[in-house]
Structures are given as structure tokens and as C-alpha cells.
C-alpha positions as CSV (number, residue, x, y, z in Angstrom):
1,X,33.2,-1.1,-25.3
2,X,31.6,2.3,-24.5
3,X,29.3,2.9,-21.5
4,X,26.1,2.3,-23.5
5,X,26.7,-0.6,-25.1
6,X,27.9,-2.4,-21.4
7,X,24.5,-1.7,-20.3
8,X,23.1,-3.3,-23.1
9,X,24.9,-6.8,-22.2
10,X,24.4,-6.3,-18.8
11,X,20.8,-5.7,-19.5
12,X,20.7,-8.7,-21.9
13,X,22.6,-11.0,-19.1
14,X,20.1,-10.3,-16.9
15,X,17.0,-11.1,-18.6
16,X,18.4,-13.9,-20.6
17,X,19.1,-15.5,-16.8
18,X,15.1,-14.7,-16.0
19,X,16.4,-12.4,-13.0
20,X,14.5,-9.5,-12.9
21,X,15.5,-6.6,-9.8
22,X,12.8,-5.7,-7.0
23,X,11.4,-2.7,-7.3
24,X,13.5,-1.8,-3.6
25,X,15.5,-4.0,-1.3
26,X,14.0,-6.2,0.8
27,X,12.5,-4.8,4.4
28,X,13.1,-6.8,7.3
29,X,10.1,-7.0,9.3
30,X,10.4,-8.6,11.9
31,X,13.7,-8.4,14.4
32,X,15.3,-11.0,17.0
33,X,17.0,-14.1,17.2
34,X,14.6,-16.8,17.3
35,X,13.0,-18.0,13.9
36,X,10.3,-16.3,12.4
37,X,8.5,-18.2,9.7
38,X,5.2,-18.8,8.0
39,X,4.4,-15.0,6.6
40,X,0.8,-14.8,5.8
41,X,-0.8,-10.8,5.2
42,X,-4.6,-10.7,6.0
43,X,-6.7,-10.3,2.7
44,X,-7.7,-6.9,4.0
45,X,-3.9,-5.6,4.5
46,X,-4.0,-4.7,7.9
47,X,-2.1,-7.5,9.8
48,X,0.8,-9.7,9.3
49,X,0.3,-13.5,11.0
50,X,2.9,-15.5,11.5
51,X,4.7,-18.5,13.9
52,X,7.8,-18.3,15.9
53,X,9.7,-19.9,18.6
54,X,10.6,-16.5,20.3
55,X,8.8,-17.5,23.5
56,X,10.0,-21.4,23.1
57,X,8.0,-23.5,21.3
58,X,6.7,-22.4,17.8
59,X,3.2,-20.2,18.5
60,X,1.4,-17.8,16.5
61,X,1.7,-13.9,16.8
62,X,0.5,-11.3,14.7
63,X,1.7,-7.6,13.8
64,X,-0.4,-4.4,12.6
65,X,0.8,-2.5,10.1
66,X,1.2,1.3,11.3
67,X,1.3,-0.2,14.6
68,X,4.7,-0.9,16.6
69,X,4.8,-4.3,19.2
70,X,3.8,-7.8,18.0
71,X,0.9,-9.5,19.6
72,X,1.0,-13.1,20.9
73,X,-2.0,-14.9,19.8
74,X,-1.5,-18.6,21.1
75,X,0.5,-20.2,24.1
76,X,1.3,-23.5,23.7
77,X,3.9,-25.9,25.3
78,X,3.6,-27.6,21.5
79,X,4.5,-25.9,18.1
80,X,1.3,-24.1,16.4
81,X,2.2,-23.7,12.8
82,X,1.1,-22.0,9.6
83,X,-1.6,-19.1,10.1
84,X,-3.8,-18.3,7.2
85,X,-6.6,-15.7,7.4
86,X,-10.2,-16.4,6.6
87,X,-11.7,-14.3,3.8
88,X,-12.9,-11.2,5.7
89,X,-9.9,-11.2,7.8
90,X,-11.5,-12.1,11.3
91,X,-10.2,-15.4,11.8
92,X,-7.1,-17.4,11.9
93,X,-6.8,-20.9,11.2
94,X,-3.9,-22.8,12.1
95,X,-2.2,-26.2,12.7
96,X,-1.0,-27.3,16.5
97,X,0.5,-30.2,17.6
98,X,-0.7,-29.8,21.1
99,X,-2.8,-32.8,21.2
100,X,-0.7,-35.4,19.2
101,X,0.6,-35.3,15.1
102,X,-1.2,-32.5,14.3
103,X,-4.8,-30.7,14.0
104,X,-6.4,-27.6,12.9
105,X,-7.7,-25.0,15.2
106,X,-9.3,-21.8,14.8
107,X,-9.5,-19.1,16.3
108,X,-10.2,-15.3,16.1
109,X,-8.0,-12.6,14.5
110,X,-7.4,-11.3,17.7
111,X,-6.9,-14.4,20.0
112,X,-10.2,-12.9,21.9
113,X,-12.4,-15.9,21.9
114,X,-10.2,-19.3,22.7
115,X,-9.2,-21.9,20.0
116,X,-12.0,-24.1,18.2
117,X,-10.5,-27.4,17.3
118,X,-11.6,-28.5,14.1
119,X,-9.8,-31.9,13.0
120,X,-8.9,-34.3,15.7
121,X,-7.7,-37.6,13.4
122,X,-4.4,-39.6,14.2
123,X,-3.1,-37.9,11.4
124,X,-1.1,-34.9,10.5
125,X,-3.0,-32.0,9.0
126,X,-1.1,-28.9,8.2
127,X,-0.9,-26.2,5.9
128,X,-4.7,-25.2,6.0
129,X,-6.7,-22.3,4.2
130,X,-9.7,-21.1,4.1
131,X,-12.0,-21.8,0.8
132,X,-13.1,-19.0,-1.3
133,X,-17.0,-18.6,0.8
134,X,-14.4,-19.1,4.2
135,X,-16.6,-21.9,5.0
136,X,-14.9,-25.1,4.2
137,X,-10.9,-25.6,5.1
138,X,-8.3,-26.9,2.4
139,X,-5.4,-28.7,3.4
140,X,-2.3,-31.2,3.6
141,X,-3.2,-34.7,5.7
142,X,-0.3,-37.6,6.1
143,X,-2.0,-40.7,7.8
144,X,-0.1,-41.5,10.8
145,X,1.2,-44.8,9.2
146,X,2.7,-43.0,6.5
147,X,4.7,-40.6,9.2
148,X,8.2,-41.0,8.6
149,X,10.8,-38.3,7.9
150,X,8.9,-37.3,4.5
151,X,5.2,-38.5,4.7
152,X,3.9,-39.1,1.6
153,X,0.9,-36.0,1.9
154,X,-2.6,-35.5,0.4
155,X,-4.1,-32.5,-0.2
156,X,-7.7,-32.3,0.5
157,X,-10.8,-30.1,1.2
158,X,-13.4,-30.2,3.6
159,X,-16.7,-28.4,2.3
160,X,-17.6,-27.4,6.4
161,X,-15.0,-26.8,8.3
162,X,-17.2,-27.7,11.5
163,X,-17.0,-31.1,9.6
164,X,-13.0,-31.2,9.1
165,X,-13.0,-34.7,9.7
166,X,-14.8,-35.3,6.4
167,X,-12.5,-34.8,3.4
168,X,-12.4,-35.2,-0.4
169,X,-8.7,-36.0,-1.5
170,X,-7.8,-33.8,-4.4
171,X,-4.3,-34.8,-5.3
172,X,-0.8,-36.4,-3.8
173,X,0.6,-33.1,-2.6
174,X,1.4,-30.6,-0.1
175,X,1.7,-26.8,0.9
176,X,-2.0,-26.5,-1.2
177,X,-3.1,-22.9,-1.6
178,X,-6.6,-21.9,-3.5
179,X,-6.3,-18.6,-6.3
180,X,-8.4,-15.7,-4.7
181,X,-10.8,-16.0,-7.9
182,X,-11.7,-19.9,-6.6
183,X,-10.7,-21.4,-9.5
184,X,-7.8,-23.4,-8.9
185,X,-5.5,-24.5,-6.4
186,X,-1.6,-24.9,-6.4
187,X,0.3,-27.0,-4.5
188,X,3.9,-29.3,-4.1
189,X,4.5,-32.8,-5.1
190,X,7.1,-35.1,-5.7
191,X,5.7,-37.0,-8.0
192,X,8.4,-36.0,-9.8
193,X,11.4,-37.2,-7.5
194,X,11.7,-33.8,-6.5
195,X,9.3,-30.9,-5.7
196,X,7.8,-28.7,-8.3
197,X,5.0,-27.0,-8.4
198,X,1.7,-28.2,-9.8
199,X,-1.9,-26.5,-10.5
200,X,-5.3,-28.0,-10.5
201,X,-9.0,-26.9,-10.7
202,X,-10.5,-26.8,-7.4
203,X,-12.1,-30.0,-7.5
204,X,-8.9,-31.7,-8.2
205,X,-9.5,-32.2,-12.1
206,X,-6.4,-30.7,-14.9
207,X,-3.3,-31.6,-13.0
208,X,-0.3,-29.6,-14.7
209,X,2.9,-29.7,-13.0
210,X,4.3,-25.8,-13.9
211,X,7.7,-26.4,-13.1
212,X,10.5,-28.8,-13.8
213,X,13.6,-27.9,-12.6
214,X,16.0,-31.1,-11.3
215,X,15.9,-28.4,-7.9
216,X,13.2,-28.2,-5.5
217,X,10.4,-25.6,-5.8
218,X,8.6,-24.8,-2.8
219,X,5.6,-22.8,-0.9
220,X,3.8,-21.2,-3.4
221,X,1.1,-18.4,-3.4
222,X,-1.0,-16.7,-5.8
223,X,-1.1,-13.2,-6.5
224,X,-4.4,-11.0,-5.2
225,X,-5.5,-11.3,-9.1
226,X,-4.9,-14.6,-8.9
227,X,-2.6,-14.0,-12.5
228,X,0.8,-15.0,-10.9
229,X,2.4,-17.2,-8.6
230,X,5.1,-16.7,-6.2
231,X,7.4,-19.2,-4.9
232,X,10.9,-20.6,-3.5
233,X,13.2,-22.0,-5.4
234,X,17.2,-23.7,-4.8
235,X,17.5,-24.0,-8.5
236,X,20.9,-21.1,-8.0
237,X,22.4,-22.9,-5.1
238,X,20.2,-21.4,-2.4
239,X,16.5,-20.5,-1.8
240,X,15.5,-17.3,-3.8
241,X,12.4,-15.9,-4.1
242,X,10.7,-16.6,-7.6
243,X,7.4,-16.0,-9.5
244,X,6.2,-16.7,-12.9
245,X,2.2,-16.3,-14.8
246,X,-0.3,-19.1,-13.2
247,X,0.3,-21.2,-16.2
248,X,3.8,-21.6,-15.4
249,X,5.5,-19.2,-18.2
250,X,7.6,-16.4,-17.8
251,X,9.3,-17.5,-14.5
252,X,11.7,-14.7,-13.5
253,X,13.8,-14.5,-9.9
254,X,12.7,-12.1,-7.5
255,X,15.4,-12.3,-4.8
256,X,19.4,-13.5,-4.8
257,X,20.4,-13.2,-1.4
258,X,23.1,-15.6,-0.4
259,X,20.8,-16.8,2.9
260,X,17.4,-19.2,2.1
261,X,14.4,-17.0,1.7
262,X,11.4,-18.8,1.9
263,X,7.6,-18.9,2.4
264,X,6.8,-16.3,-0.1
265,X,3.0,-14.4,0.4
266,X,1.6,-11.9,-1.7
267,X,-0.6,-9.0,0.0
268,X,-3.3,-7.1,-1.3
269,X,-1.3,-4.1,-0.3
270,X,1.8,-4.6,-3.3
271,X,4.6,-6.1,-1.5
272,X,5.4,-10.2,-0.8
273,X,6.9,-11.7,2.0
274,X,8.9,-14.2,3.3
275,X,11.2,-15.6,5.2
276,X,15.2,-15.2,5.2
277,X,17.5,-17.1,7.2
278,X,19.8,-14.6,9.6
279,X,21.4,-17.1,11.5
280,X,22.3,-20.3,12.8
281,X,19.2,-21.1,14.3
282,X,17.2,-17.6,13.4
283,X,14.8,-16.1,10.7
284,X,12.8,-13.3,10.1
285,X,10.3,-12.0,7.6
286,X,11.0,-9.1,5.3
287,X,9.5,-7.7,2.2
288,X,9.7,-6.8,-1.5
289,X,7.5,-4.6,-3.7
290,X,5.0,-7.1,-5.6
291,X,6.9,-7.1,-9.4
């Protein structure tokens, strides 16, 4: 077989798989041997929020981009959890558990004004957003009943966030995140016996599930043009990166890494970002050119 014909198969392997190359190898981002985890890019580009256990418990810090140091934003002596950025990129919202299962705080970008505490239920509320007018919160809610080692979630929005406590269940389902158009939200269940990913419009009508692999499919994220969705998937062996069209088609694999990469977010700026296990008990947060 001559050389130009093994690049054909090789080329032909590849795509018949659905693995498709980065545009470069990943960039780690962040360094050290804690665990880094919950990426999330501010819509404007400029700042890179996450949580980590650096200092001891989980808190949130946040990075500039052209800017060396990371920032602490929250001190806790319990774990704050998944940061996601308010439309015009001046505030943070976030889970704690500093005052029982878990609530949602806010607070701004730079950690300048104190924490505003916005649910404070018996139950556990985590993985909040901001809605498309960044003035009503979506998010994942287990009563406290239900707590066990996998609560059973909800996802559900809250048309003020000054009124949290007041919710409108969408769907059974967790890790929710709303398209950048408004349109639709995608989220997990395991509905299914396993978790796939499923789409719905933002009131909760039109479920589709969008994948179905026996694997689990994990955190996912639109893209800024709210076409494409990126997510983590174990469905080689390990966590990859994946992402496929926002009706669940042309799913193709991003990453192969023999460690778990996880928590996939798309910027505004080209690239996405996630997690990659680096140790034992460590992660940190690098980056691949959008695809």
C-alpha cells in the first residue's frame, strides 16, 4: 500500500469512528495539585470562573485572560460550587453549602460587594444559570427527602431570582443549561437508566433525549450560536470531550486523552474548556480550539 492510499484509510478510520482532531492540543490552564473543576468563560471573554479546593474546602476563584495570578472570590469553611456568569458578565452566581444541603448565592464578578443569598430551602440546589434577560436563575433542586447517594433532581426556573424560592419544575433532570438564543435548555437525565443528554424548550415543552449510548453522557453546554453542544462522554472507556449539532446529529469526539476530561464550556472567544484529571486527587482546566 503506497503512502497515499494509507492516508486514505487512516482518514476513513477516523471519521467512520466520529473522532475528529482539535484544531491544537489541549492548553492547560490552570497549574497545582489540588482539583480544579467547574470551567465557566464569562460571556464577554474576559475571565475564567471556576471552584477549587486549593485553599481546602471547594471555593470559587477566577482568572483574567492576559492577566497572570488567580483571584480568590469566596472563603468558605464549606464547598461553593459551580460559577456561572450573568449575561453582561458582572455577576456570579453560585451554589454553597455553607448554610446546610445547598443554596444559591450571588455575588459580583469581582467578589467586591459580599454574597446575596438567594434560595434558602432544605433542599439541594445546584448547577444554576442565569436566564437569557439575567433576571430569573435556572437550576437543579433535590428535596432533602430524596438526598441519598444519587438524588433523584428537577430542573427548574425561577422567573426573579430575588424570588428563588418560587420555582416552576421543567423536567426530571440535572446539570440544566439555557442556549444563548433563549430558546431551549439542555440538561441530564436518567430516565433512561443511565445519563444522556436531553433538550427542551424553555418552558419545559418537546422533550428529546439526543443521545443514547448504554455509557453516561454528561455536563453539557451550548455553543455561543447556540448551533452545537458540547459534552462528556465515557462511551471509549474514559471521559472524552464530545460535541455534536443541537438536535443531536453529527456527534464527533473532540478529545482522547487517557485521563477523564470533563465539564466542557464553550467561550465566546473560540476555544472550550474543561476539566482533566492529573492525579490522584488533582485536576485542572485546559483548553481546545472550538471545532
Amino acid at each position: 500500500m503506497n503512502m497515499r492510499m494509507a492516508c486514505i484509510v487512516a482518514m476513513a478510520v477516523l471519521f467512520s469512528t466520529g473522532v475528529v482532531g482539535a484544531q491544537e492540543m489541549p492548553k492547560q490552564i490552570t497549574f497545582g495539585a489540588k482539583r480544579d473543576m467547574d470551567p465557566m468563560v464569562s460571556p464577554n471573554g474576559n475571565h475564567l470562573a471556576f471552584a477549587s479546593n486549593r485553599t481546602g474546602k471547594f471555593d470559587i476563584f477566577m482568572l483574567t485572560f492576559g492577566k497572570s495570578g488567580v483571584f480568590q472570590l469566596t472563603q468558605s469553611n464549606k464547598d461553593d460550587r459551580y460559577p456561572s456568569w450573568s449575561p453582561d458578565s458582572r455577576k456570579i452566581v453560585f451554589s454553597s453549602k455553607r448554610t446546610g444541603r445547598g443554596d444559591l448565592y450571588e455575588m459580583a464578578y469581582d467578589g467586591s460587594a459580599g454574597y446575596l443569598q438567594l434560595t434558602d430551602r432544605q433542599d439541594l440546589d445546584e448547577y444554576p444559570s442565569y436566564t437569557s434577560n439575567g433576571q430569573g436563575l435556572l437550576y437543579a433542586t433535590a428535596p432533602k427527602k430524596a438526598l441519598r447517594v444519587r438524588p433523584k433532581m428537577k430542573v427548574v426556573v425561577a422567573d426573579e431570582k430575588g424570588r428563588a424560592n418560587s420555582v416552576r419544575p421543567l423536567a426530571e433532570g440535572d446539570e440544566p443549561r439555557l442556549a444563548p438564543n433563549g430558546r431551549r435548555i439542555v440538561f441530564v437525565s436518567r430516565r433512561t437508566k443511565n445519563n444522556d443528554i436531553w433538550l427542551m424548550e424553555r418552558d419545559g415543552a418537546s422533550q428529546m433525549q439526543l443521545t443514547t449510548d448504554q455509557k453516561d453522557d454528561e455536563t453539557p453546554c451550548f455553543s455561543p450560536d447556540s448551533r452545537e453542544i458540547v459534552f462528556a462522554s465515557n462511551r471509549t472507556g474514559n471521559f472524552d470531550i464530545w460535541v455534536m449539532d443541537a438536535d443531536g446529529s453529527n456527534q464527533r469526539q473532540l478529545t482522547s486523552n487517557p485521563a477523564d476530561e470533563k465539564q466542557p464550556c464553550w467561550s465566546s472567544g473560540g476555544y472550550i474548556y474543561f476539566t482533566r484529571k492529573t492525579g490522584e486527587m488533582s485536576s485542572n482546566i485546559f483548553r481546545i480550539e472550538a471545532p
